[in-house]
C-alpha positions as CSV (number, residue, x, y, z in Angstrom):
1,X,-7.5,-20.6,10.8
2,X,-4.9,-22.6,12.3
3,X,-3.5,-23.3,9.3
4,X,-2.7,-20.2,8.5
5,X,-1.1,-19.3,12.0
6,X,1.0,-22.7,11.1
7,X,2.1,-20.9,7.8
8,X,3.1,-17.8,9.4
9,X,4.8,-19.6,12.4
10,X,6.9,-21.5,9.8
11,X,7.7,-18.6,7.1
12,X,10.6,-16.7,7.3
13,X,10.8,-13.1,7.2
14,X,10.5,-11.5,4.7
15,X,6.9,-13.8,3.9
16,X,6.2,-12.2,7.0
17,X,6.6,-9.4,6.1
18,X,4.9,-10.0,2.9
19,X,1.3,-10.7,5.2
20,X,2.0,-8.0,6.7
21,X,2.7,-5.2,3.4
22,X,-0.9,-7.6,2.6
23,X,-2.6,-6.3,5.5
24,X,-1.6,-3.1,5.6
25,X,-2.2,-2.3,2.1
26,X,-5.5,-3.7,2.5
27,X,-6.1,-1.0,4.8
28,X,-5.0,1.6,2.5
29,X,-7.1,0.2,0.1
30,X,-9.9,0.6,1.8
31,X,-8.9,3.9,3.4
32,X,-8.1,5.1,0.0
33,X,-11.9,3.7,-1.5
34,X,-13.9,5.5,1.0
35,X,-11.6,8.7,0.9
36,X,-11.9,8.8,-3.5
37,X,-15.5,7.9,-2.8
38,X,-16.8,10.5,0.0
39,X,-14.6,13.1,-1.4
40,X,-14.7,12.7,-5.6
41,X,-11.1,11.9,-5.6
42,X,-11.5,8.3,-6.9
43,X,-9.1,6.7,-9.4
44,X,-9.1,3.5,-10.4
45,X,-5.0,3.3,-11.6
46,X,-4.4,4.4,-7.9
47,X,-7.3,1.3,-6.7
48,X,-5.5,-1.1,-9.1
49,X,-2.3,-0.1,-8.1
50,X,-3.0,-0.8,-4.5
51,X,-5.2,-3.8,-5.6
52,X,-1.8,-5.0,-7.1
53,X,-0.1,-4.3,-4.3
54,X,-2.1,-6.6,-2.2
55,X,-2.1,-9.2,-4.6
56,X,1.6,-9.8,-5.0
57,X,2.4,-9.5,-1.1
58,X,-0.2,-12.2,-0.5
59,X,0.8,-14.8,-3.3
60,X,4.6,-13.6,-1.9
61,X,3.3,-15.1,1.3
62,X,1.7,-18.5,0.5
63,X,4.4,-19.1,-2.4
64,X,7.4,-17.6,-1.5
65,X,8.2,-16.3,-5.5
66,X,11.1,-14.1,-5.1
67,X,10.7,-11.5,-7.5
68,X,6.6,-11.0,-6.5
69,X,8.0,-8.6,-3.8
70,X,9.8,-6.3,-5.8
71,X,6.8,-6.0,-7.9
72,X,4.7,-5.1,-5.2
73,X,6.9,-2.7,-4.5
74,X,6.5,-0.8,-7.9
75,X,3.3,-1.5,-8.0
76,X,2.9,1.1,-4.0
77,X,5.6,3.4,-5.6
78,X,3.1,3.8,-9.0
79,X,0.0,4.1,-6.4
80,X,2.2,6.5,-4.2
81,X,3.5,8.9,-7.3
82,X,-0.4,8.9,-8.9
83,X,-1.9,9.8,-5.7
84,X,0.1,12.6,-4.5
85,X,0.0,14.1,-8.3
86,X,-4.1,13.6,-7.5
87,X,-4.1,15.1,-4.2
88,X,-2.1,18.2,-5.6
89,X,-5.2,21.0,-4.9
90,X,-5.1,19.6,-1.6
91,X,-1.7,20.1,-1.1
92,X,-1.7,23.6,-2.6
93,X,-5.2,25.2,-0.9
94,X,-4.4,23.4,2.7
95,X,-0.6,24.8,2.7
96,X,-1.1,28.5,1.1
97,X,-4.3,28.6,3.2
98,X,-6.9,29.6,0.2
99,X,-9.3,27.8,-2.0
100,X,-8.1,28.4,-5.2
101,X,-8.6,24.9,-6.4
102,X,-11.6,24.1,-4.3
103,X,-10.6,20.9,-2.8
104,X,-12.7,19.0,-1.2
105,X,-11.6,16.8,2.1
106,X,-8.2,18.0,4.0
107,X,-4.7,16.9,4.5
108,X,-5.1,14.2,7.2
109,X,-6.1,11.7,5.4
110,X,-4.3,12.6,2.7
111,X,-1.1,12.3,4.5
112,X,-2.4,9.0,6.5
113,X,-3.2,7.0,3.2
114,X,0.4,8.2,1.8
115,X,1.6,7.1,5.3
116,X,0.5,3.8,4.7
117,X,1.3,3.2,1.2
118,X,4.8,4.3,2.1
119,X,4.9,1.8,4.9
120,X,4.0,-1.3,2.3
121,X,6.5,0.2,-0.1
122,X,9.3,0.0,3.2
123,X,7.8,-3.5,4.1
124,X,8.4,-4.4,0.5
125,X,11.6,-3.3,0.3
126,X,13.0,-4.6,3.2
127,X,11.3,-8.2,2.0
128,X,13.9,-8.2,-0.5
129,X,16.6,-7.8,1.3
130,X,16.2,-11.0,3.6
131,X,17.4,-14.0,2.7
132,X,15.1,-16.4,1.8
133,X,15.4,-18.8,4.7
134,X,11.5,-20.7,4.7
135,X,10.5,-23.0,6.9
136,X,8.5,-26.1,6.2
């Protein structure tokens, strides 16, 4: 354990912000699993997408590849765009206020997991930008 508060203390930025996109999509994943799951709205492109995402923000962490960022950033914005295009009778009974599409679950979570996948997409971004100052 302390050697990985050692490589946090001594990474720059944007690998921290890297852990953190790895965290938080981590959540999402598992937010998204048990949502797909209790609800019947699971899809594995949108698990792998997020299962990517995760991936590539935590081997951006411990190796500090450049362009591993960026990926992870299409890899939240493919999860994002396949999601909401799932969550569609959601959208469309919860807003108009009828069932016409029978969905199943509500808009809450539907908005929180987008909330978070949004957030590792920003993280990801924003990774990119920073300059790639590491420490030892």
């Amino acid at each position: 354990m302390n050697a990985l508060k050692d490589k946090i203390k001594n990474a720059g930025w944007a690998r921290r912000l890297s852990a953190l996109t790895a965290v938080i999509s981590l959540v999402a994943l598992i937010a998204y699993c048990i949502y797909g799951v209790v609800f019947n709205y699971f899809d594995t492109v949108v698990c792998a997408f997020l299962v990517g995402t995760l991936a590539l923000s935590g081997v951006h962490f411990y190796l500090g590849l450049g362009a591993l960022n960026l990926l992870g950033a299409m890899c939240t914005s493919g999860a994002i765009a396949l999601f909401f295009l799932n969550s569609f009778p959601v959208w469309a009974d919860e807003l108009n206020g009828i069932t016409m599409y029978a969905s199943r679950g509500g808009l809450p979570p539907v908005i929180a997991i987008l909330v978070l996948m949004f957030g590792c997409a920003l993280l990801q971004i924003a990774s990119c930008f920073i300059p790639a100052k590491e420490g030892k």
